[in-house]
NUNU-651257 format. One line per 4 residues: number of its first residue (from 1); for each residue x, y, z of C-alpha. Coordinates in steps of 0.2 Angstrom, whole numbers, plus 5000, padded with zeros to 4 digits. Each point is the difference from the previous one (the first is absolute). Example, Ala and Ser with C-alpha at 12.3 -4.5 7.8 and 13.67 -1.06 7.14 Angstrom:
2
1> 5062/4978/5039; 5006/5017/4997
//
This chain:
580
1> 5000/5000/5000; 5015/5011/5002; 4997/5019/5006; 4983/5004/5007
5> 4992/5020/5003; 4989/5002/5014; 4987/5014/4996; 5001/5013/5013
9> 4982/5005/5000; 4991/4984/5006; 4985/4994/5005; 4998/4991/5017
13> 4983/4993/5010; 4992/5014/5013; 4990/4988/5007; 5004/4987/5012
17> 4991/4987/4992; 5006/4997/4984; 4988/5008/4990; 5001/4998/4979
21> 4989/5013/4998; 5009/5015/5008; 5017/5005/4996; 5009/5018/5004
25> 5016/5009/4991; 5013/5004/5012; 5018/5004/4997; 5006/4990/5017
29> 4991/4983/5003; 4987/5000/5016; 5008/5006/5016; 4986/4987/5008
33> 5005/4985/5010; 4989/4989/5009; 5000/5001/5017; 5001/4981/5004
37> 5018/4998/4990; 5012/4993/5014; 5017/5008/5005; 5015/4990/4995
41> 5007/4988/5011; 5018/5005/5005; 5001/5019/5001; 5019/5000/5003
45> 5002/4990/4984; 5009/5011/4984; 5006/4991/4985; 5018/5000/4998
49> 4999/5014/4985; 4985/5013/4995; 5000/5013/4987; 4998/5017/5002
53> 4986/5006/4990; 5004/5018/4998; 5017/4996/4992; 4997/4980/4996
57> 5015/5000/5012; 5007/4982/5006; 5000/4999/5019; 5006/4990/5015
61> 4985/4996/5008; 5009/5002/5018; 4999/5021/4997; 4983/4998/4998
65> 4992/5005/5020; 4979/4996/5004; 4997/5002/4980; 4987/4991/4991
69> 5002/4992/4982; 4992/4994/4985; 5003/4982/4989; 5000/5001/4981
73> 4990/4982/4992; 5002/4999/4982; 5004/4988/4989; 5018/5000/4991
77> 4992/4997/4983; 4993/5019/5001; 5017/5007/5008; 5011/5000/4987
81> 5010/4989/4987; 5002/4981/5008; 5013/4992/4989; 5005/4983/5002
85> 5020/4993/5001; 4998/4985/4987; 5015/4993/5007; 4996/4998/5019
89> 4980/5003/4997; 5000/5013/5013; 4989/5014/4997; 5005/5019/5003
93> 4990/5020/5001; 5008/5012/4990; 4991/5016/5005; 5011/5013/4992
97> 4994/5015/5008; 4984/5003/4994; 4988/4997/5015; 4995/5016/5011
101> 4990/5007/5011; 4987/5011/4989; 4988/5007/5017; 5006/5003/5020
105> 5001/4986/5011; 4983/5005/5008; 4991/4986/4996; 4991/4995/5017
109> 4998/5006/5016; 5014/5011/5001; 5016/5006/4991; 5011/4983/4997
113> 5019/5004/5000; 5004/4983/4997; 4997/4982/4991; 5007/4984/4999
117> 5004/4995/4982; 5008/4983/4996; 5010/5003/4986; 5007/5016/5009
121> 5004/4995/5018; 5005/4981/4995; 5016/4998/4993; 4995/4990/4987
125> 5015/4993/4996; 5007/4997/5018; 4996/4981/5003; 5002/5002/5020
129> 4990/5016/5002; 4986/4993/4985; 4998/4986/5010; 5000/5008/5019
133> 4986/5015/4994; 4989/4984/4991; 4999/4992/5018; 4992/5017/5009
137> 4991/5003/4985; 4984/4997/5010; 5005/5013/5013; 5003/5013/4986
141> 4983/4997/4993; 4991/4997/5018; 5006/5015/5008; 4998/5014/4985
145> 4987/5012/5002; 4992/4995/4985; 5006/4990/4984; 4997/5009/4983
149> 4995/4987/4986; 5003/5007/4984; 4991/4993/4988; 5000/5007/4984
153> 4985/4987/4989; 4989/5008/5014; 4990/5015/4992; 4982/5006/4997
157> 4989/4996/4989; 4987/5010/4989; 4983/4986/5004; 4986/5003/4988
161> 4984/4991/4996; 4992/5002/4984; 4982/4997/5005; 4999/5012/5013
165> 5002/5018/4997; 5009/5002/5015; 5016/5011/5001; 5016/4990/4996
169> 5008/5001/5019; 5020/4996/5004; 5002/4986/5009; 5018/4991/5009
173> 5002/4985/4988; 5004/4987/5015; 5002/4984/4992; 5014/5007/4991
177> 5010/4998/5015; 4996/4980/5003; 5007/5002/4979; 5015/5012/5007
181> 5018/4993/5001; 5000/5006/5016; 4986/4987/5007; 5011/4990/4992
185> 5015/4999/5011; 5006/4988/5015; 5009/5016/5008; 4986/5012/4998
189> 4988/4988/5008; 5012/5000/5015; 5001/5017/4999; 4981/5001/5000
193> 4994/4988/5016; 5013/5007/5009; 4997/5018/4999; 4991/5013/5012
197> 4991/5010/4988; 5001/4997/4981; 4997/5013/4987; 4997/4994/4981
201> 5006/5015/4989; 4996/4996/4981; 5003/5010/4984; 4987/5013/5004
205> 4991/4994/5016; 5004/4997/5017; 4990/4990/5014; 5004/4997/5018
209> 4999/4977/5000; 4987/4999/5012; 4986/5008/4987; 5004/4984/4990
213> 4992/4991/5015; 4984/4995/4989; 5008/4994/4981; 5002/4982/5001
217> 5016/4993/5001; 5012/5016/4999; 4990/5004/5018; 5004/4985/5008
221> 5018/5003/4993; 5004/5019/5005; 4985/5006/5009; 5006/4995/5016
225> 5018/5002/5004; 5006/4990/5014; 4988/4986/4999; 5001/4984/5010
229> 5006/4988/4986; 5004/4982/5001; 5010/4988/4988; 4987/4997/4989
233> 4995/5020/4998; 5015/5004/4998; 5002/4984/4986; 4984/5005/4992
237> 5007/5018/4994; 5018/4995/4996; 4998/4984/4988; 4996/5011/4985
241> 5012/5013/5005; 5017/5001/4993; 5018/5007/5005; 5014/5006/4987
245> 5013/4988/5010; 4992/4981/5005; 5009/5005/5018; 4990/5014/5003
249> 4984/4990/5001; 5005/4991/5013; 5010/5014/5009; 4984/5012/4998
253> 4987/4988/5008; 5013/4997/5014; 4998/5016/5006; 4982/4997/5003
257> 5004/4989/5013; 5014/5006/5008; 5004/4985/5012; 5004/4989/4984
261> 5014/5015/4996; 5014/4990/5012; 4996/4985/4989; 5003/5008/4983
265> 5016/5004/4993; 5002/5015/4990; 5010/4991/4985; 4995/5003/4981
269> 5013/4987/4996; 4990/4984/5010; 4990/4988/4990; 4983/5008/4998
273> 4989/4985/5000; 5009/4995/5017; 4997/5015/5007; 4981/5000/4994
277> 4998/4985/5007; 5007/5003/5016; 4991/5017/5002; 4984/4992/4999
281> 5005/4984/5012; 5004/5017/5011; 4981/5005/4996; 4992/4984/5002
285> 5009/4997/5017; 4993/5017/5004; 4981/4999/4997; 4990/4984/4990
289> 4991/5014/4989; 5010/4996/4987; 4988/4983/4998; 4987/5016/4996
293> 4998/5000/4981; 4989/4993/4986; 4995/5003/4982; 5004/5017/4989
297> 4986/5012/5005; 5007/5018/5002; 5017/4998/4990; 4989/4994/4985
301> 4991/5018/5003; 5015/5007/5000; 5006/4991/4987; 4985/5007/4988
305> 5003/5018/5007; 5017/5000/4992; 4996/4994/4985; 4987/5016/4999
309> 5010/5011/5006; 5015/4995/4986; 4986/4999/4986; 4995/5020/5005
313> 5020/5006/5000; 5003/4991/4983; 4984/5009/4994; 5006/5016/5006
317> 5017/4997/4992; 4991/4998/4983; 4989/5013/5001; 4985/4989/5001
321> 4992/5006/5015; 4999/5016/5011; 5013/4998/5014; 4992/5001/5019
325> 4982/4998/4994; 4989/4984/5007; 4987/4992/4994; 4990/4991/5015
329> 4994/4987/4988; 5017/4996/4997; 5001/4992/5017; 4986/4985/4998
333> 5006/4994/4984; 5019/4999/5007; 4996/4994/5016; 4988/4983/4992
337> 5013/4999/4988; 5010/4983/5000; 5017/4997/5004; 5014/4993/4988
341> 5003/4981/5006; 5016/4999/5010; 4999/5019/5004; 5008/4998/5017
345> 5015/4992/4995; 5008/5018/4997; 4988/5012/5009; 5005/4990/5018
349> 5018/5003/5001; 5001/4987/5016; 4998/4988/4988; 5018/5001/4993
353> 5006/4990/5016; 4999/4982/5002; 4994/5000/5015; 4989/4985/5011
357> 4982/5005/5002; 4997/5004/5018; 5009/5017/4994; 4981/5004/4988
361> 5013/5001/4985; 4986/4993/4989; 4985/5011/5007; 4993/5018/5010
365> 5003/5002/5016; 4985/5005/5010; 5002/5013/5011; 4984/5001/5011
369> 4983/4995/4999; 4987/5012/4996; 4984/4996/5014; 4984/5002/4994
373> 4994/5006/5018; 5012/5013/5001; 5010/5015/4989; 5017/4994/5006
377> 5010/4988/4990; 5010/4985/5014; 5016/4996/4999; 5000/4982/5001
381> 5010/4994/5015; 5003/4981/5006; 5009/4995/5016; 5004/4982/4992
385> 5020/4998/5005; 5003/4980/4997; 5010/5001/4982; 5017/5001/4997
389> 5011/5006/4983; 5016/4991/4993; 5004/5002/4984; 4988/5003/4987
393> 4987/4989/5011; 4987/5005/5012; 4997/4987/5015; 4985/5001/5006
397> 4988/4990/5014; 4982/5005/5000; 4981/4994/5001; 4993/4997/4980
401> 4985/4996/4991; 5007/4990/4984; 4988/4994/4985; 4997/4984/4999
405> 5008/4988/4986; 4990/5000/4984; 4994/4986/4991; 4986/4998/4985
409> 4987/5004/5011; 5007/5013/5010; 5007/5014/4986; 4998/5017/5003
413> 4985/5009/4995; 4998/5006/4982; 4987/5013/5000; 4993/5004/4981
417> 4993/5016/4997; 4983/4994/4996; 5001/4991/5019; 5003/5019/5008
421> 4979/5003/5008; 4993/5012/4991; 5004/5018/5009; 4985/5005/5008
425> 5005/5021/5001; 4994/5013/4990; 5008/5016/4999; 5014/5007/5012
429> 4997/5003/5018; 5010/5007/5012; 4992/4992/5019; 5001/4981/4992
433> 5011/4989/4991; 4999/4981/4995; 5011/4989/5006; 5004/4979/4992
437> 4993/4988/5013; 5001/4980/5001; 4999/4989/5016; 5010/4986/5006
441> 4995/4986/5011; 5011/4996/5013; 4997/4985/5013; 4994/5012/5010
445> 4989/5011/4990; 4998/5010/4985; 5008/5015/4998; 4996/5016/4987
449> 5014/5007/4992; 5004/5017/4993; 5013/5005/4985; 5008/5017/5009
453> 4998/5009/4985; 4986/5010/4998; 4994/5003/4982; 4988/5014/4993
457> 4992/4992/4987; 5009/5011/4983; 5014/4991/5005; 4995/4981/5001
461> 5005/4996/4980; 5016/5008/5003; 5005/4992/5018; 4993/4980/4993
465> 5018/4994/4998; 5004/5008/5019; 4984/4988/5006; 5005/4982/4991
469> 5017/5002/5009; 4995/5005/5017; 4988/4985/4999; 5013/4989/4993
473> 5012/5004/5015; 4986/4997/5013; 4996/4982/4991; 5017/4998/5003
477> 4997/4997/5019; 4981/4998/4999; 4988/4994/4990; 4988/5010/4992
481> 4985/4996/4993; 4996/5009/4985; 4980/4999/5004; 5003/5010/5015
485> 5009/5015/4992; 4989/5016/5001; 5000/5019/5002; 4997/5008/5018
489> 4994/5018/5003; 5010/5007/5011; 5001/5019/5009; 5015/5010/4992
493> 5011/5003/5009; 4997/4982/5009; 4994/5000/5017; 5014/4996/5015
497> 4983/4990/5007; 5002/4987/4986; 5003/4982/5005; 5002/4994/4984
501> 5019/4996/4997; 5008/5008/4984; 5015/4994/4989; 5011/5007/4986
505> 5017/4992/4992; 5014/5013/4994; 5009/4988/4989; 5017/5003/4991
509> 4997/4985/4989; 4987/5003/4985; 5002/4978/4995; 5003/4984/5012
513> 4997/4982/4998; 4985/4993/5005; 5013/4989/5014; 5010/5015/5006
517> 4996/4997/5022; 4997/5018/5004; 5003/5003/5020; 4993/5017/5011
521> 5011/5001/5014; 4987/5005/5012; 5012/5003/5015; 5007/5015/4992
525> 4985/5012/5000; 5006/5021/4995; 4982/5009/5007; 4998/5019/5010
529> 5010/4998/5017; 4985/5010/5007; 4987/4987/4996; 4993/4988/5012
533> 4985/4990/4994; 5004/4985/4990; 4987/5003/4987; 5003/5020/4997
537> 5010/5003/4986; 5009/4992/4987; 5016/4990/5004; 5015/4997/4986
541> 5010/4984/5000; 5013/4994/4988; 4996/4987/4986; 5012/4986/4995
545> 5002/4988/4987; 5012/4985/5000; 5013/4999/4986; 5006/4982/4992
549> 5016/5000/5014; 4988/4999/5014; 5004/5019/5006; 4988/5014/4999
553> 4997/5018/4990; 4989/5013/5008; 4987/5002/4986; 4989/5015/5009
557> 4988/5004/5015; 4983/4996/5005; 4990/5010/5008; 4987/4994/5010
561> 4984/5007/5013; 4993/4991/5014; 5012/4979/4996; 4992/4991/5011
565> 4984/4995/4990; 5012/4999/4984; 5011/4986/5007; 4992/4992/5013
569> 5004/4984/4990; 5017/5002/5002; 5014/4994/5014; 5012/5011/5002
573> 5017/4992/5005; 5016/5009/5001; 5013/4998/4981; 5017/5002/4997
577> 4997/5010/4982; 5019/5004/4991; 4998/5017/4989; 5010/5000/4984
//
């Protein structure tokens, strides 16, 4: 990308919600600052250099006394010429003088005399002192007053609707971040959860992080700085991010996790698929959410919004369409669009490792679960302990349900489309939804079951393939008679009162043989720490299948509410299950 020109008149968000709808001209960006933002945690801390921003001076941060200072986030691509040594495939900045400051540092609550910029206060090509400023890196970021993210792809947009004489309005253009190299980057999202206060400055708007808080997936990413996070989280928003050198991705998401820092050395010239491996043996021992992942979901999204945003620039290049104008129809047709088969094997930059598949090399991490009886999102937490790394294999002793061998008689279901019952909705409502019911007798009872998912009714053509392999899964440990299948009504959002217990799969694996043994290691169960009723809210355990050599992949989750009735045919013993 080269050079980029901020404009110095720029739009920014008064309100503080953020609102599409209203934008202001300012020549500073908003002096506002939510009150709730925290202080940082080690007042005496000062990074070991700062610049002067009046002169863009170098500094020793030791003659710097009770002063305050900003972070730059930015991504190297927008910074300047990155050119590559072909001989040792080391990649370096040439910067060549050209970037300055083009308005006075008075860009949030008060006059900043000084920032911390990487490329200026690390000695790049000093081993020792690269190495010793990467290890406080999360202290730089922590303890700044505020970061500033530039990100130049972020910019306003003219939106306009041809059927309604409305008054085109200017509007921030926020998925152009999720599209932005920036968003991109394994140092940028350690720069971004580690952060006080985060202020996005684009091309020609500017937005303090928390008015983000209500745009899907950039607000769970930046709206919150300082976040609890977990492994999987953390996971979730790396594995499609990418670092100019493979070390950084490890030495970036280290500093996440501070205590892991002893553990890491800070050597480009170690093997990097050792050092992957032992970083997340590191992250495993840590906390079991790494077993947290299933299918593609909102990388696939995400996958889709790049496409259309590289489609718009190549049109804008060629003259073939109006730059920073949207069409809101656009947005349907991309977003039901399908995916090139194999997509992921580029997009999900993990997926260059060999790595065994307790790491969720092969699938999305799952952050938290959203509740239907609140707003809040749960991070999922277990206090399962009794597994052990070595190697490449995970050890692990637990309680399991495991599906019965199959035989002629006992194959998992095939559902046809002309065997889905007719959907009894008409129209789209907002206080119901219908659910997929079948019952299962047990020795004790029958028992009603509910598919998780809840379906408003112009989506049942699309979602079929989505029901043949949820009741395929379930077959797999229960049988199900097709006869019994049916659609409940049920209140949207479902009722906390329900007894009925719910089921979904998140499956990495789109084929499997009819005799692959599927195992749900019930003893691990990830749910709220704060719940206490068994049959409130849904609980996420891992899903296996066993290989050919007799050891076992982790294939996905299962989430279930209210077990009891669903396997109440099962004895639970403890397993010893080895995780390739």
């Amino acid at each position: 990308m080269g050079y980029i020109t901020y404009e110095k008149k720029q739009w920014y968000h008064p309100d503080p919600i953020f609102n599409t709808t209203r934008t202001a001209r300012c020549e500073l960006p908003s002096r506002r600052v939510s009150t709730l933002l925290s202080t940082p945690e080690d007042d005496s801390f000062i990074p070991t250099r700062l610049v002067r921003t009046a002169d863009m001076t170098v500094i020793s941060g030791a003659k710097v006394k009770n002063e305050e200072y900003c972070a730059l986030s930015y991504s190297w691509i927008s910074s300047g010429e990155n050119i590559k040594d072909e001989t040792t495939g080391k990649a370096k900045r040439v910067d060549e003088g050209k970037h300055r400051i083009i308005w006075p540092a008075k860009t949030v609550r008060k006059n900043q005399e000084y920032i911390w910029y990487d490329q200026m206060c690390i000695n790049q090509d000093n081993k020792e002192e690269k190495q010793r400023e990467i290890q406080q890196m999360h202290r730089i970021y922590s303890n700044a007053y505020c970061t500033i993210a530039l990100v130049p792809e972020f910019c306003t947009t003219l939106y306009t609707r041809d059927r309604q004489k409305i008054r085109p309005r200017r509007i921030p253009d926020h998925k152009r971040i999720i599209s932005s190299d920036w968003f991109k980057r394994c140092w940028t999202l350690e720069e971004t959860l580690l952060s006080q206060r985060l202020i996005i400055v684009g091309q020609d708007v500017n937005a303090w992080s928390y008015m983000f808080k209500s745009i899907a997936y950039v607000g769970s990413t930046i709206a919150n700085p300082r976040q609890e996070i977990s492994v999987a989280s953390v996971l979730h928003l790396a594995h499609v991010r990418r670092t100019t050198k493979e070390h950084d991705r490890i030495f970036a998401l280290a500093n996440l996790f501070p205590e892991l820092m002893d553990d890491i050395s800070i050597n480009y010239d170690q093997p990097i698929h050792d050092l992957v491996l032992q970083f997340y043996t590191l992250l495993a021992k840590k906390d079991l959410s790494i077993l947290c992942f299933g299918k593609y979901k909102l990388y696939e999204e995400m996958f889709k919004m790049d496409c259309r945003k590289k489609k718009e620039v190549k049109e804008e290049q060629n003259g073939n369409r109006r730059k920073n104008i949207v069409d809101p129809k656009s947005f349907t047709s991309e977003y039901f669009s399908p995916v090139p088969p194999f997509w992921y094997e580029k997009y999900v930059s993990i997926r260059e490792y060999d790595l065994p598949s307790w790491t969720g090399v092969h699938g999305e991490h799952i952050p938290r679960i959203s509740s239907y009886y609140s707003n809040k999102a749960i991070l999922l937490k277990t206090t399962f302990r009794n597994y052990s790394i070595r190697g490449r294999s995970m050890h692990i002793q637990s309680c399991a349900y495991i599906s019965p061998a199959t035989s002629k008689t006992t194959r998992p279901l095939v559902l046809h489309r002309s065997e889905l019952p007719s959907f009894p909705g008409s129209g789209f409502r907002r206080d119901y939804c219908w659910q997929l019911s079948f019952t299962v007798q047990s020795s004790q009872q029958t028992n009603s079951i509910l598919l998780s998912d809840p379906y408003p009714d112009p989506m049942i053509a699309d979602q079929f393939d989505t029901i043949s392999q949820q009741l395929q899964l379930m077959s797999r440990f229960i049988g199900i008679d097709k006869e019994s299948i049916s659609w409940k009504r049920n209140v949207y959002p479902p009722s906390r009162d329900t007894k009925t217990p719910q089921i979904r799969f998140s499956i990495t694996e789109q084929e499997m043989d009819d005799s692959a043994q599927l195992v749900i290691l019930s003893g691990i169960c990830f749910e709220d720490p704060g719940q206490t009723n068994e049959s409130n809210g849904a609980k996420v355990y891992p899903v296996l299948k066993r290989e050919e050599n007799h050891y076992y992949k982790v294939i996905g989750v299962c989430f279930i509410d209210n077990r009891k009735p669903f396997f109440s045919h099962f004895t639970e013993n403890i397993q010893d299950f080895t995780i390739q």
